[in-house]
N, CA, C and O atoms as a DFTB+ gen file, in Angstrom:
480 C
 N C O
     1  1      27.133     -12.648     -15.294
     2  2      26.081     -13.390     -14.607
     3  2      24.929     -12.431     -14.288
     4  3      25.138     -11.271     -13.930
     5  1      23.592     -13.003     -14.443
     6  2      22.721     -11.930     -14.144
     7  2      22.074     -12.342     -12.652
     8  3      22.249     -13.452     -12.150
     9  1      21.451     -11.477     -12.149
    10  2      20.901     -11.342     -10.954
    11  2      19.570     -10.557     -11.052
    12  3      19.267      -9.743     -11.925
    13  1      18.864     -10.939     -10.034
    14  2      17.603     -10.867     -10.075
    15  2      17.696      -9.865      -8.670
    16  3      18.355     -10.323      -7.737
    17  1      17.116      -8.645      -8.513
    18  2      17.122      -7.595      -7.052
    19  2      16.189      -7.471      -6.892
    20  3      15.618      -7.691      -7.960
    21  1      15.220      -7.118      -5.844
    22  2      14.201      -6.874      -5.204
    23  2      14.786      -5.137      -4.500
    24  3      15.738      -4.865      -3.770
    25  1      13.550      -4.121      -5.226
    26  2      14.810      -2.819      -4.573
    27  2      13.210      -2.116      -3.787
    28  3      12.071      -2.162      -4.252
    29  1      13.582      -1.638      -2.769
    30  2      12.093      -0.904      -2.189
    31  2      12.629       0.279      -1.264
    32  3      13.632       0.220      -0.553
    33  1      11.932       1.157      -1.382
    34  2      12.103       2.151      -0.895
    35  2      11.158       2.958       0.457
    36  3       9.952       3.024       0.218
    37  1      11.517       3.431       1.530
    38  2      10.431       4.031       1.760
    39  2      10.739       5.734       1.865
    40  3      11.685       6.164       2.525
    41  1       9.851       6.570       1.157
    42  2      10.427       7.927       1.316
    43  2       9.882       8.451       2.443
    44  3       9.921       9.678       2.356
    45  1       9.386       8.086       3.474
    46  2       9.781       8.857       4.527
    47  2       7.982      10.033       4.276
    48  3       7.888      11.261       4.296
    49  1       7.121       9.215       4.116
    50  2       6.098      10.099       3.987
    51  2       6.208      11.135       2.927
    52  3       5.257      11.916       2.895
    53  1       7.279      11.346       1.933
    54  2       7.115      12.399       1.201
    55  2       6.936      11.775      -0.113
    56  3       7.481      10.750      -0.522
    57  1       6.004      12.617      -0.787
    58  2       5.814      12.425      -2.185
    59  2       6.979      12.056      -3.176
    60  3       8.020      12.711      -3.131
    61  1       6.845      11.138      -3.971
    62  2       8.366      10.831      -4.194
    63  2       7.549      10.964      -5.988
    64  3       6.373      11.003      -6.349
    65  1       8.832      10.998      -6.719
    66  2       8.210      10.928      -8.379
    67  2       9.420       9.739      -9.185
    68  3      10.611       9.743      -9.494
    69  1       8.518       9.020      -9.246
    70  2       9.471       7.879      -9.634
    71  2      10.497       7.941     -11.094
    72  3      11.481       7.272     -11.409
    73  1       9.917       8.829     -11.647
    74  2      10.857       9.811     -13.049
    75  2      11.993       9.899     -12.552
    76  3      12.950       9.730     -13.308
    77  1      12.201      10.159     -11.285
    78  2      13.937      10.700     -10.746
    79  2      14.811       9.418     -10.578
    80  3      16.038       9.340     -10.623
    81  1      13.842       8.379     -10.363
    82  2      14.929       7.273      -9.872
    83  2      14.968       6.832     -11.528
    84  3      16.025       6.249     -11.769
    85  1      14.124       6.958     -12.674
    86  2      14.484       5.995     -13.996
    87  2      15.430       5.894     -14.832
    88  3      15.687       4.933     -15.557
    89  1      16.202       7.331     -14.704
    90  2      17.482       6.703     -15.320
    91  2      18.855       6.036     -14.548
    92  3      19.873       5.787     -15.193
    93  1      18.757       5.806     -13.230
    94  2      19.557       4.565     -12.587
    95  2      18.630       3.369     -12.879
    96  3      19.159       2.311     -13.222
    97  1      17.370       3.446     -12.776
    98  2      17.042       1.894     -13.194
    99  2      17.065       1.319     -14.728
   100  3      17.026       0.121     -15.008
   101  1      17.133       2.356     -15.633
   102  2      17.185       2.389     -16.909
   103  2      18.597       1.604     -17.314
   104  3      18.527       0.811     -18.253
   105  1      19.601       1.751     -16.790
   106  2      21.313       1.104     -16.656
   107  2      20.438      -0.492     -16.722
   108  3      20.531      -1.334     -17.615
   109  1      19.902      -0.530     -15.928
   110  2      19.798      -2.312     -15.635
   111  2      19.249      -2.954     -17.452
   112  3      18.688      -2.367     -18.377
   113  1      19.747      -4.365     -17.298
   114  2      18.879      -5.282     -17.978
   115  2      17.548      -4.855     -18.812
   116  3      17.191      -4.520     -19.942
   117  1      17.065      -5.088     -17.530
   118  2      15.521      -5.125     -17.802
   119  2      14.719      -4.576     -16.210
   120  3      15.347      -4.579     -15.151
   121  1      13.877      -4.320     -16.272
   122  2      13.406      -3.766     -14.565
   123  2      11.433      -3.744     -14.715
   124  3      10.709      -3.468     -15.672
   125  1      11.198      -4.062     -13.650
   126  2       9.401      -3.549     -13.709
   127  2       9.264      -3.211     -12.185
   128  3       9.889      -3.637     -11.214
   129  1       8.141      -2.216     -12.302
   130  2       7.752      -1.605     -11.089
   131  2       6.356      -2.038     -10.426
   132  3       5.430      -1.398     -10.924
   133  1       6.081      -2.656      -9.756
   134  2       5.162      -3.148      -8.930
   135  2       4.437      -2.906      -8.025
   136  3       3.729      -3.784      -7.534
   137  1       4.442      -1.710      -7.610
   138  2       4.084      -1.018      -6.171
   139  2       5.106       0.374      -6.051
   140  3       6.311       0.507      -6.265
   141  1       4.204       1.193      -5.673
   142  2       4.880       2.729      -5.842
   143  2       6.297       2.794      -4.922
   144  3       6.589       3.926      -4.535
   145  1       7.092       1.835      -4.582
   146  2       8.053       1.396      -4.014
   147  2       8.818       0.554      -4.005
   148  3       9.550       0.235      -3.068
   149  1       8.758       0.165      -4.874
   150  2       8.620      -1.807      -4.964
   151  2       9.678      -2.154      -6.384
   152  3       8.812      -2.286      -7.249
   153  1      10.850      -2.344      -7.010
   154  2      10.906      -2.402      -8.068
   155  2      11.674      -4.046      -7.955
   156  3      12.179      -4.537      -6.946
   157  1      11.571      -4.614      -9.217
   158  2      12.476      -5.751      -9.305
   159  2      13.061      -5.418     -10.744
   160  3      12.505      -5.069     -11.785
   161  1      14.638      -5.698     -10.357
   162  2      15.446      -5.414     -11.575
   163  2      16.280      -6.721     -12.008
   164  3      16.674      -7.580     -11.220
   165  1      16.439      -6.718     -13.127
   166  2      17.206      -8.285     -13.832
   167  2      18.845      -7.008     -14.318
   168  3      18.582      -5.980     -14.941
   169  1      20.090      -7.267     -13.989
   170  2      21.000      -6.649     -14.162
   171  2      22.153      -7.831     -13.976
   172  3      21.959      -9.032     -13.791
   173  1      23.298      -7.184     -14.074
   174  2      24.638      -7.901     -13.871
   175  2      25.467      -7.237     -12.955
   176  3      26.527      -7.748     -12.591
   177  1      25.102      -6.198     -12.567
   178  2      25.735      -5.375     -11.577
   179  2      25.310      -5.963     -10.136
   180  3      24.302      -6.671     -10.145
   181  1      25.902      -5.773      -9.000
   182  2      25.773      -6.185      -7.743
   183  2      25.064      -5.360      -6.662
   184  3      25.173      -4.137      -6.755
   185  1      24.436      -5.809      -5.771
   186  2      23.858      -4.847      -5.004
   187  2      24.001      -3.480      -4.515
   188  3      23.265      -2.514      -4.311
   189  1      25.798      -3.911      -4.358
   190  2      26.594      -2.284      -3.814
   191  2      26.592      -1.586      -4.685
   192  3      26.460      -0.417      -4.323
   193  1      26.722      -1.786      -6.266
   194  2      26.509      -0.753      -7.417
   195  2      25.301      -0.465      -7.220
   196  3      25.168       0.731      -6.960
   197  1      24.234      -1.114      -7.233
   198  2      22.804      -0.488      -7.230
   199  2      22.949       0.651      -5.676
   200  3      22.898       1.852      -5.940
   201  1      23.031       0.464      -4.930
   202  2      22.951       1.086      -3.793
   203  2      23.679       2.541      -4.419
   204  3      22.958       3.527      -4.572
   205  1      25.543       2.619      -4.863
   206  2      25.566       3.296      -4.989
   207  2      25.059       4.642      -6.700
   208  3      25.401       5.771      -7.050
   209  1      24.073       3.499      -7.252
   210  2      23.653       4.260      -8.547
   211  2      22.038       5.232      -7.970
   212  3      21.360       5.998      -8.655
   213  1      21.801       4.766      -6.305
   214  2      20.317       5.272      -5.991
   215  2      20.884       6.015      -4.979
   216  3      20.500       7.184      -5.006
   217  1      21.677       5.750      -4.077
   218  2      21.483       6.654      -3.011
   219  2      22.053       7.881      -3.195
   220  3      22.233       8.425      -2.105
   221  1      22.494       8.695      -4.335
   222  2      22.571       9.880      -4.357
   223  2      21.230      10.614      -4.869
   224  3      21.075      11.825      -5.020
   225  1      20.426       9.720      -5.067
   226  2      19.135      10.168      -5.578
   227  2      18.256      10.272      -4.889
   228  3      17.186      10.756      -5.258
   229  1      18.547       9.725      -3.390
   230  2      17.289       9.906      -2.748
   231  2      17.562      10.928      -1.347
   232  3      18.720      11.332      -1.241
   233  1      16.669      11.326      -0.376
   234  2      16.868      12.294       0.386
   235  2      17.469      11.648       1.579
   236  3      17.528      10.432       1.761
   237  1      17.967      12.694       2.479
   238  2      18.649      11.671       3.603
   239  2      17.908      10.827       4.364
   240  3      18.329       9.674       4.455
   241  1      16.893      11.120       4.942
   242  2      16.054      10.131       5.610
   243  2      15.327       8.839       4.583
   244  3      14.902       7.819       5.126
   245  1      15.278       8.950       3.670
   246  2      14.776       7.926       3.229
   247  2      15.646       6.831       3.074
   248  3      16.871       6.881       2.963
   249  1      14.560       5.344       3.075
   250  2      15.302       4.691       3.240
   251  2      15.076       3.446       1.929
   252  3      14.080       3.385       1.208
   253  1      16.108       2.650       1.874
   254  2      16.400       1.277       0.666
   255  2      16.702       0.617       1.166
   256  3      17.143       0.846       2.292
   257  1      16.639      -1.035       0.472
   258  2      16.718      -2.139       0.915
   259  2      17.079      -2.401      -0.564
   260  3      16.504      -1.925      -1.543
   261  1      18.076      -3.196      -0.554
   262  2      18.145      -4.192      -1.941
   263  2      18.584      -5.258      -1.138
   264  3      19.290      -5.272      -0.130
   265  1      17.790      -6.534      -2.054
   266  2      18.145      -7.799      -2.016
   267  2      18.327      -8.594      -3.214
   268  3      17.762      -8.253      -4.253
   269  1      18.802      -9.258      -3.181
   270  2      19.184     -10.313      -4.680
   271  2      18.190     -11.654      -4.176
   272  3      17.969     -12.197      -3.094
   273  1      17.839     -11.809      -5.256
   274  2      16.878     -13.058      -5.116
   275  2      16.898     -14.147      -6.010
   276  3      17.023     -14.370      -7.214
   277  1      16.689     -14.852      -4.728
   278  2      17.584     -16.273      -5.288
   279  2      17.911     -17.424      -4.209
   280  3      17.630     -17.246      -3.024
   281  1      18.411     -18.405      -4.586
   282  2      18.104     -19.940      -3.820
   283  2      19.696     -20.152      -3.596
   284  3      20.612     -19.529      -4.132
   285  1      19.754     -21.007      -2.832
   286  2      20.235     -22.208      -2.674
   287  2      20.896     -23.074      -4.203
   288  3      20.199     -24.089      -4.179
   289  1      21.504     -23.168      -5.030
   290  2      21.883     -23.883      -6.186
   291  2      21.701     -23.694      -7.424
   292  3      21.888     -24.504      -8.332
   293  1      21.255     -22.392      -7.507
   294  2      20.850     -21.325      -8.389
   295  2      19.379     -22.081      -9.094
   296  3      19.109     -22.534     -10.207
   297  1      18.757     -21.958      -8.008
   298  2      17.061     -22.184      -7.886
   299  2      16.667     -21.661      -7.377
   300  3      16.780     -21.730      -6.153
   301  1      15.745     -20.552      -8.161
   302  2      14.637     -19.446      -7.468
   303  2      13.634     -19.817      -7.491
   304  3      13.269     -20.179      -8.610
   305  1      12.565     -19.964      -6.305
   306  2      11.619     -19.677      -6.268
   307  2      10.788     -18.855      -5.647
   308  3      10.904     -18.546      -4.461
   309  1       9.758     -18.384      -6.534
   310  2       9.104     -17.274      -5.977
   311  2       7.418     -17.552      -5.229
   312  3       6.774     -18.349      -5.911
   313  1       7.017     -17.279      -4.574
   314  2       6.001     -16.916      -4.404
   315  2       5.165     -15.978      -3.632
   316  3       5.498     -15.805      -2.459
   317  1       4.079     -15.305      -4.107
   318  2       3.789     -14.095      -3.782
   319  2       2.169     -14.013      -4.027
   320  3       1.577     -15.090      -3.956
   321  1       1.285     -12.673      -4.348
   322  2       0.462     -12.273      -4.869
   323  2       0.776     -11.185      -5.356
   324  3       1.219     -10.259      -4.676
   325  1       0.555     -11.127      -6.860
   326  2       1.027      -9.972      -7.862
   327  2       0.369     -10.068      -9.167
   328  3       0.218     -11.130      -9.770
   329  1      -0.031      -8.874      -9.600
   330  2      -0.687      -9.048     -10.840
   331  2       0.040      -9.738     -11.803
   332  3       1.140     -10.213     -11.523
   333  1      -0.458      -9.846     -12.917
   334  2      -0.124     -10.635     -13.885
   335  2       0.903     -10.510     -14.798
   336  3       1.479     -11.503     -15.244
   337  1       1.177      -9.410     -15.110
   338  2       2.488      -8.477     -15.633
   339  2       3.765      -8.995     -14.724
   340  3       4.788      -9.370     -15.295
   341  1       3.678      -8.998     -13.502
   342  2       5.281      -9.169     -12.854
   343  2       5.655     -10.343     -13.416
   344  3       6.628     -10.466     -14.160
   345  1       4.603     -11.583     -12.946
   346  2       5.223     -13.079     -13.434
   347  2       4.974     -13.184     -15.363
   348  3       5.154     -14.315     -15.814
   349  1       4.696     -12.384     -16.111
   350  2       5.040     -12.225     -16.886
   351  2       6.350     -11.833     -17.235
   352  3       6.959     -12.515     -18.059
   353  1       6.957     -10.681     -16.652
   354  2       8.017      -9.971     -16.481
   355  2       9.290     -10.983     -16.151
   356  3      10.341     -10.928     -16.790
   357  1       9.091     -11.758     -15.250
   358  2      10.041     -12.434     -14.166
   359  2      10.084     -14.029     -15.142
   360  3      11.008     -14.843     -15.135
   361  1       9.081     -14.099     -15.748
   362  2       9.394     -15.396     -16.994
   363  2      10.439     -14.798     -17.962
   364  3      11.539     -15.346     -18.030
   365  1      10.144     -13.618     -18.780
   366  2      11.051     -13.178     -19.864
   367  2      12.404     -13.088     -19.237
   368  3      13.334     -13.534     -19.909
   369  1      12.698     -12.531     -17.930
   370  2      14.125     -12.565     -17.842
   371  2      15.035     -13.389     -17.089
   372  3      16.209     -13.187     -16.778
   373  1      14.381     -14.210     -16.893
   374  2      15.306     -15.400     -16.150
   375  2      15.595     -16.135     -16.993
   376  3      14.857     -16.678     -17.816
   377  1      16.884     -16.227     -16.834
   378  2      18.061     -17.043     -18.081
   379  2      17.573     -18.831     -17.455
   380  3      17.356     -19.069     -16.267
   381  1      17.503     -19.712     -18.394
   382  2      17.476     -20.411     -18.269
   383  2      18.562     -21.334     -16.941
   384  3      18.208     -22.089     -16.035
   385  1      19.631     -20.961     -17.259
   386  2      20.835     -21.374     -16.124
   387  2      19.992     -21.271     -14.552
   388  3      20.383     -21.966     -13.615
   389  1      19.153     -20.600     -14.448
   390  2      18.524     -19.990     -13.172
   391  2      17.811     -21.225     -12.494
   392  3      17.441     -21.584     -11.376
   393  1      17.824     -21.622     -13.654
   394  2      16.405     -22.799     -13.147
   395  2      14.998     -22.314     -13.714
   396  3      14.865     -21.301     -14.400
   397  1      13.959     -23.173     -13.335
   398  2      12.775     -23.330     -14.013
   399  2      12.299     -21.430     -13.581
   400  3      12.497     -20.715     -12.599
   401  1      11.614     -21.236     -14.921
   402  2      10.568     -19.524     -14.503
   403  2       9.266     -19.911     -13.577
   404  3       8.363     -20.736     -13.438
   405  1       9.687     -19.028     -13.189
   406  2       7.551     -19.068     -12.508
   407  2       6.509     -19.199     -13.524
   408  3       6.800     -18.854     -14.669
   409  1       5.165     -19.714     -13.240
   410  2       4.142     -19.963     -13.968
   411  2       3.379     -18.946     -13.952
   412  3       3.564     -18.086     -13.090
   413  1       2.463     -18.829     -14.797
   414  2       1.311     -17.440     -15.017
   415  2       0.760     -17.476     -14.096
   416  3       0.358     -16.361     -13.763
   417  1       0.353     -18.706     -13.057
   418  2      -0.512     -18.810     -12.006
   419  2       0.026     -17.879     -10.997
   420  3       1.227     -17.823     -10.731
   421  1      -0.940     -17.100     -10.402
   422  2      -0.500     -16.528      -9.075
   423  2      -1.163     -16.988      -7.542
   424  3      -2.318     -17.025      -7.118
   425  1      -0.450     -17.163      -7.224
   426  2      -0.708     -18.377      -5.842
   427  2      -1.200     -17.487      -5.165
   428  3      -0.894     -16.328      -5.445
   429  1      -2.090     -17.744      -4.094
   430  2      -2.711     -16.852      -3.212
   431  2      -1.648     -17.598      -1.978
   432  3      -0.735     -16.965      -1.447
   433  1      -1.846     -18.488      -1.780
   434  2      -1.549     -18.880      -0.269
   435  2       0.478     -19.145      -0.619
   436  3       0.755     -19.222      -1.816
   437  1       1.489     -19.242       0.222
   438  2       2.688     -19.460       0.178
   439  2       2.758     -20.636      -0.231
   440  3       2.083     -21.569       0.203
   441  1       4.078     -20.727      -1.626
   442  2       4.019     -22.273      -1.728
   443  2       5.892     -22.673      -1.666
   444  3       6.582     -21.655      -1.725
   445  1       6.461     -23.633      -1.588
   446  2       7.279     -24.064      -1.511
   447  2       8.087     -23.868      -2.736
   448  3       9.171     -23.290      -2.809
   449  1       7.242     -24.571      -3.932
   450  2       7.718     -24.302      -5.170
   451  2       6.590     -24.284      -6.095
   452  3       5.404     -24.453      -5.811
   453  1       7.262     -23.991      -7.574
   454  2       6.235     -23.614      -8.259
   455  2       5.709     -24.877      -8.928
   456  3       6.319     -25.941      -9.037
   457  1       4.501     -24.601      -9.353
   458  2       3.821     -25.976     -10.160
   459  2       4.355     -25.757     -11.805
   460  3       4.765     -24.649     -12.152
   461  1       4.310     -26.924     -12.783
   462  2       4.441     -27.012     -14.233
   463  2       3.837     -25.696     -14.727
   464  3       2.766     -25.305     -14.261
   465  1       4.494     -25.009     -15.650
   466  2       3.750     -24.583     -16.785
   467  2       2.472     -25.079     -17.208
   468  3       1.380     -24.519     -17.309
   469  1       2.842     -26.236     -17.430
   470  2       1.104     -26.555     -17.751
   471  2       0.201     -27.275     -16.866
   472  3      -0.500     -28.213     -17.246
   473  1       0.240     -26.664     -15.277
   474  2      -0.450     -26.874     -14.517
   475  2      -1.646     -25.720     -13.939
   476  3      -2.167     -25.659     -12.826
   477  1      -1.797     -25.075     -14.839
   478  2      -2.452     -23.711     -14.930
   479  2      -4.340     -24.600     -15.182
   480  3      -5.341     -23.895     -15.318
């Protein structure tokens, strides 16, 4: 089964080089990076594997959050503001079983759910 994670980091004010974390995110699926902190990964592994494939990689004070993202009846919806690449990204890897992909449109204001494909 695949899963969709939301992984963010904060290093703690120190310069971080995101080269160190790419070959634990490289294991996954598929993954894109969004913000110098910010990653969303498409994998089959579970949160506690991700946790333990990063936290030997990062310093002690810093800190992670993973979340799996996802609904209620295996209906995701997303909404956000993000360039155009993520909901590109987040169409290619959501298995159909998931329910409907997000649209190219990027919503400014919060929406409930997403509009048609061809409501662009």
């Amino acid at each position: 089964m695949r899963f969709l994670l939301h992984i963010s980091f904060d290093f703690h004010g120190r310069k971080s080089d995101p080269n160190e974390l790419r070959p634990a995110f490289d294991r996954a699926i598929d993954w894109v990076r969004y913000a110098p902190n910010c990653w969303i990964v498409c994998t089959t592994s579970e949160p506690k594997i991700w946790y333990q494939r990063l936290k030997p990689l990062l310093h002690d004070e810093d800190l992670m959050l993973i979340c799996e993202v996802g609904a209620p009846a295996n209906r995701i919806v997303f909404s956000g503001y993000l360039p155009e690449f993520v909901w590109t990204w987040l169409r290619k890897v959501m298995p159909t079983s998931y329910g409907r992909p997000p649209t190219a449109s990027v919503p400014v204001l919060p929406i409930l759910s997403l509009p048609d494909e061809d409501a662009n």
